[in-house]
N, C-alpha and C positions, 0 to 999 in steps of 0.2 A: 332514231333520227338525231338524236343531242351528243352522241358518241360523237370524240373527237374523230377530225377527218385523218390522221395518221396512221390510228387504231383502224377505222374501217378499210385504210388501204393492206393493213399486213392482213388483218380476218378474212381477205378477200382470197388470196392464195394462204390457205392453209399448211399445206405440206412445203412451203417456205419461210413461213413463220414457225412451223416445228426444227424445222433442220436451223432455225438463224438459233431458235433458244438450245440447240444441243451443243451449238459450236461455242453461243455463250457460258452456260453451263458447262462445258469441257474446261475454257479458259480459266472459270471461276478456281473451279475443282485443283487443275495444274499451280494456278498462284497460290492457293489456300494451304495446298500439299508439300509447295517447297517454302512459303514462309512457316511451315508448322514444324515442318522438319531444321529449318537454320534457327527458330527458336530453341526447339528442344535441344539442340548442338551445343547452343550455350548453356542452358537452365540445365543439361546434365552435365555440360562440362566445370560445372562449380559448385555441384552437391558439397562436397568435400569443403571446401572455403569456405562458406555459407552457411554449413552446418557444424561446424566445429566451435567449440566453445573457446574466443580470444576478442581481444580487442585490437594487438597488432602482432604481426606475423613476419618470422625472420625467414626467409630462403634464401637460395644460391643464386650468385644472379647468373651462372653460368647453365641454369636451369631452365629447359624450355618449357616444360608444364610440367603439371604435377604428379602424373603416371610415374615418368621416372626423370626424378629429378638428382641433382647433383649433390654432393655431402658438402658439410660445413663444419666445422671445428663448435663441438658443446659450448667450449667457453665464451663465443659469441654471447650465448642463450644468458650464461650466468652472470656476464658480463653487466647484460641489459638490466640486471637486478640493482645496479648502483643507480638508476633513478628512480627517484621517492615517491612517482606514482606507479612504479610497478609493482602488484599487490603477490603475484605467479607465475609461473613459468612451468612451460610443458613442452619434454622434448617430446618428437614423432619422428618415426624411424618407417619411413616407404619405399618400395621397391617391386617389382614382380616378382612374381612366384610361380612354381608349376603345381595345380591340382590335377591328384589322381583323381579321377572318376572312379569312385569304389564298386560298382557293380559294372560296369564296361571294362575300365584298364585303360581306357583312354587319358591325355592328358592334354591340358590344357591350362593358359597363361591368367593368371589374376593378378588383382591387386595386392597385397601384404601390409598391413598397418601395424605398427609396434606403438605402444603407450603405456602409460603407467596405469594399472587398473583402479588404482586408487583415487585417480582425477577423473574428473565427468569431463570428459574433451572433447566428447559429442552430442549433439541432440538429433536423436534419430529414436523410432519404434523399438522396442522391446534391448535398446544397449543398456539403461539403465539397471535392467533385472538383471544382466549377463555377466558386466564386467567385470565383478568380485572374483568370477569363476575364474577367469585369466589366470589367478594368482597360481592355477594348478599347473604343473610342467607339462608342455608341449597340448596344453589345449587350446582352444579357438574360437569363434563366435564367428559365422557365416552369413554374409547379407543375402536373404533368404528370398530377394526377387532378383537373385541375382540370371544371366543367361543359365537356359538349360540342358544347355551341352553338359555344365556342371556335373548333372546328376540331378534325380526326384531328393534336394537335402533338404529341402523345409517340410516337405511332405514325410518324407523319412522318418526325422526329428521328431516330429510332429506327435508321427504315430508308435516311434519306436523307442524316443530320446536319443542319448550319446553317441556314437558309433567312430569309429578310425579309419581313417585313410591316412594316406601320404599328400607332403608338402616337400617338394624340392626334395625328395626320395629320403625323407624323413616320417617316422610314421606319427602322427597327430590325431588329437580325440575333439571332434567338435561337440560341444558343451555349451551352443544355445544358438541363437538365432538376431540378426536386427534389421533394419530394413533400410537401403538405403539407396539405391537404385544401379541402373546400366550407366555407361554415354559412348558416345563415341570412342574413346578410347580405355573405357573399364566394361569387360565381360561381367565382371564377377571381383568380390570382397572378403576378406576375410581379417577379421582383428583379433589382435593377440598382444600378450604383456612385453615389456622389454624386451625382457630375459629370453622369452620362446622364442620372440624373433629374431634374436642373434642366435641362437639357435640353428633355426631356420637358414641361417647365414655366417657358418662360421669363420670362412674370410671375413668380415667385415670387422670393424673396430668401433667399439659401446662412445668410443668420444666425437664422431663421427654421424652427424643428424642430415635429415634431408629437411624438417619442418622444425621451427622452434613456434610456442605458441606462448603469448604475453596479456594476462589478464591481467587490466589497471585497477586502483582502488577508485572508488565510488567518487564520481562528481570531475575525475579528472579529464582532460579534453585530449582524442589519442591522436590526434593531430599535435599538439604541443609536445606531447611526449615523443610522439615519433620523432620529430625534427630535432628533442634532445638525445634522444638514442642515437638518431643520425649522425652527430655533431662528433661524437666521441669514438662510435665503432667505425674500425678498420674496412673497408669499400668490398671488402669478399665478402659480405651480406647483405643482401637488403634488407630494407624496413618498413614494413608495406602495412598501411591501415588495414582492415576486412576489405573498405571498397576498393581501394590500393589492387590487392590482389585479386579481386575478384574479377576485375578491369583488366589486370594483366593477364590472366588467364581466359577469358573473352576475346582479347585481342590477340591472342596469338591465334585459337582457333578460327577469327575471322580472316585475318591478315596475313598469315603466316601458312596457312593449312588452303589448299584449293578448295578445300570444303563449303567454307561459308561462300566465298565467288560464287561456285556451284552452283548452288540452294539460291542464290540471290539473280544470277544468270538465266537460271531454268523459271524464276518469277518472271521477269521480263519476255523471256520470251514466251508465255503463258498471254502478258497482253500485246502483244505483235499476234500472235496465234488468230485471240478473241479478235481484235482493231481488223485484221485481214477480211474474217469470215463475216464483220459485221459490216466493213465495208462493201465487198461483193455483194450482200445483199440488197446494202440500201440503195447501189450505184444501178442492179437490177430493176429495181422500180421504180427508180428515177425514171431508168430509160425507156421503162413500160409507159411510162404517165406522163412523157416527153409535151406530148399534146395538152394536156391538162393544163399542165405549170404554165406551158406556153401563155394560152386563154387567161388561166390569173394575170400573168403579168399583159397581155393586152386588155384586159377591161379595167386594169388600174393598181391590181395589186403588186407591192415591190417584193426585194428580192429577201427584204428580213421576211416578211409572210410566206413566204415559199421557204426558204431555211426555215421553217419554226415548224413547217410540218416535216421536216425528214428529224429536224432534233427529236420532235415529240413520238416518231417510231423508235429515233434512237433511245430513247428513254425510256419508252415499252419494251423493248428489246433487253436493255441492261437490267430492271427490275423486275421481270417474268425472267432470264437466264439463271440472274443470283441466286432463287430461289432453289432450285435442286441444286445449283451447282456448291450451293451452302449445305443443303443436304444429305447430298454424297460426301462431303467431305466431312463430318460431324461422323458419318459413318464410318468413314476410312480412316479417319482419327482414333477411333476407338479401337476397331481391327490390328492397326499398327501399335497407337499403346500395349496393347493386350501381349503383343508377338515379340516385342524389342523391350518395354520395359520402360522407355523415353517418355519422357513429361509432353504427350502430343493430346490437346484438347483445345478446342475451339474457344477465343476468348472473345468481350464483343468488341475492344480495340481493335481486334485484328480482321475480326467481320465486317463494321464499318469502314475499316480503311481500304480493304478490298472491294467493297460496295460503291466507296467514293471515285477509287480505279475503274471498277468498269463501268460505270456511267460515265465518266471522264475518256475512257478507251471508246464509249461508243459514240459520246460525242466526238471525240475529233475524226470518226469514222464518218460522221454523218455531214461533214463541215468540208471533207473530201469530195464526199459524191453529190454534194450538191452546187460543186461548181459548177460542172454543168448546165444545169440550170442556171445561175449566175450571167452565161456568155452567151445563150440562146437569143436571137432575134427573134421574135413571135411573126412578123412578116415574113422570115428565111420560112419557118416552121409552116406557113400554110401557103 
């Protein structure tokens, strides 16, 4: 008897309060799906930045990401040694590559990382143990969650050590293992010394870099420093902080790529989807209970107490839908990590903010169909 009167009007048709929480629950599911997916678009498209050991970073600026990026002149890199807080410098030498697939014969496109094995340039799983190994001709170290089109190579490894295939129709001994992930535009990793990767690539030319990496000494500020490196090198490089680059490599994939539109488009119209189906419903019992509301408002009651009972369905509505539709997607989050490789996990930013949407989605669904009622004359009505 004390239940609100909102709640008792949806309990009352059951199999319309099932179908209102499946279409919410769909909605949830659709937003959750494509903001998890345009997150992960970025967080894998800057493993590489992010993880690499520097404080500022020289690229091409005629370079659109970091897949394959354009070359720059070494002496850039050396150059930058004339300011007094640069303590290091590390070239990086990237490009694609084709792997053979050693037990199929198939082949397919990766990434290729050159560096010097003697610098720690990266912070990733099991690189530390590996890199020394580089120093051997034409070996390699494979990022072992890489796609598995590759081939079973971590598993292999694993159980078998070393083994050869071919790189760019060269044949290579991979010799350890790191972990660094997929994205959108890297299947698969592979790093290796200088030396193998011009190898790898014997057109190319050793003074000739795609990445320069600059570790400052202790206490200095890599903002001031950048802007002095700015000051003096020649405008065919940039000079980009970590967040610098990590920003510009973000924004190309959101701006530049239809991708992020996409993922940000198919969230919208995930609450239009939800807003539709919860307005259909509330504007159906509005129009069941047409009599009802009428009598409220002729024995006295106005039209905010009449809105506050369709809000207050809307609001049972929104926080019984979130609930599976939070749940399937925690599910399908994990299914999709597991299959692609992508940073896809439920965070509770993202849960709340979705929470706040469709409560927001169902109020202005409920703010629609209660005009209706708003324009009723309770004399017309009887």
């Amino acid at each position: 008897m004390n239940a609100p009167l909102g709640w008792q009007q949806l309990r009352h048709k059951p199999l319309r309060l099932l179908v209102a929480l499946l279409g919410i629950a769909f909605a949830v599911l659709l937003i959750m799906m494509q903001l998890g997916f345009r997150q992960a678009l970025f967080e894998s498209a800057v493993r590489f930045h992010e993880r690499f050991n520097y404080d500022i970073a020289l690229f091409s600026p005629d370079s659109v990401f970091i897949v394959r990026p354009e070359s720059f002149s070494i002496r850039r890199l050396y150059q930058s040694l004339a300011d007094p807080g640069v303590e290091s410098i590390s070239p990086v030498y990237i490009f694609p590559a084709v792997w053979k697939n050693p037990w199929t014969g198939g082949r397919r496109s990766l990434n290729a990382v050159g560096f010097d094995p003697s610098q720690s340039v990266l912070r990733a799983e099991g690189f530390e143990d590996a890199r020394m190994l580089l120093k051997k001709r034409d070996a390699v170290i494979f990022d072992a969650v890489s796609r598995p089109e590759f081939g079973a190579v971590a598993t292999h490894f694993k159980e078998s050590g070393a083994f050869k295939t071919e790189v760019n129709n060269r044949e290579i001994e991979v010799v350890g293992l790191f972990t660094m992930g997929t994205s959108f535009g890297i299947d698969g990793t592979i790093m290796t010394s200088i030396d193998n990767w011009l190898r790898l690539y014997p057109s190319r030319n050793r003074n000739q870099i795609q990445l320069g990496l600059l570790t400052l000494k202790p206490g200095e500020d890599p903002n001031i420093v950048r802007d002095r490196i700015r000051a003096y090198l020649p405008k065919d490089v940039l000079v980009m902080t970590k967040e610098e680059f990590v920003a510009r490599e973000t924004s190309y994939w959101n701006r530049a790529t239809p991708i992020g539109y996409v993922f940000a488009f198919g969230a919208i119209m995930g609450l239009v989807v939800g807003a539709i189906i919860v307005y259909q419903i509330l504007f159906a019992d509005v129009s069941e209970h047409l009599n009802e509301y009428a009598t409220l408002r002729a024995i006295g009651f106005n039209n905010g107490f009449v809105a506050g009972i369709v809000l207050q369905q809307a609001a049972v509505l929104g926080v019984l839908g979130f609930v599976p539709g939070l749940a399937a997607s925690w599910l399908l989050y994990g299914r999709a990590a597991a299959a692609t490789s992508l940073p896809l996990y439920v965070t509770p930013e993202r849960a709340a903010g979705v929470f706040l949407l469709t409560l927001g989605m169902c109020a202005i669904s409920a703010l629609l169909a209660v005009r209706k009622v708003a324009r009723i004359d309770p004399a017309e009505v009887f």
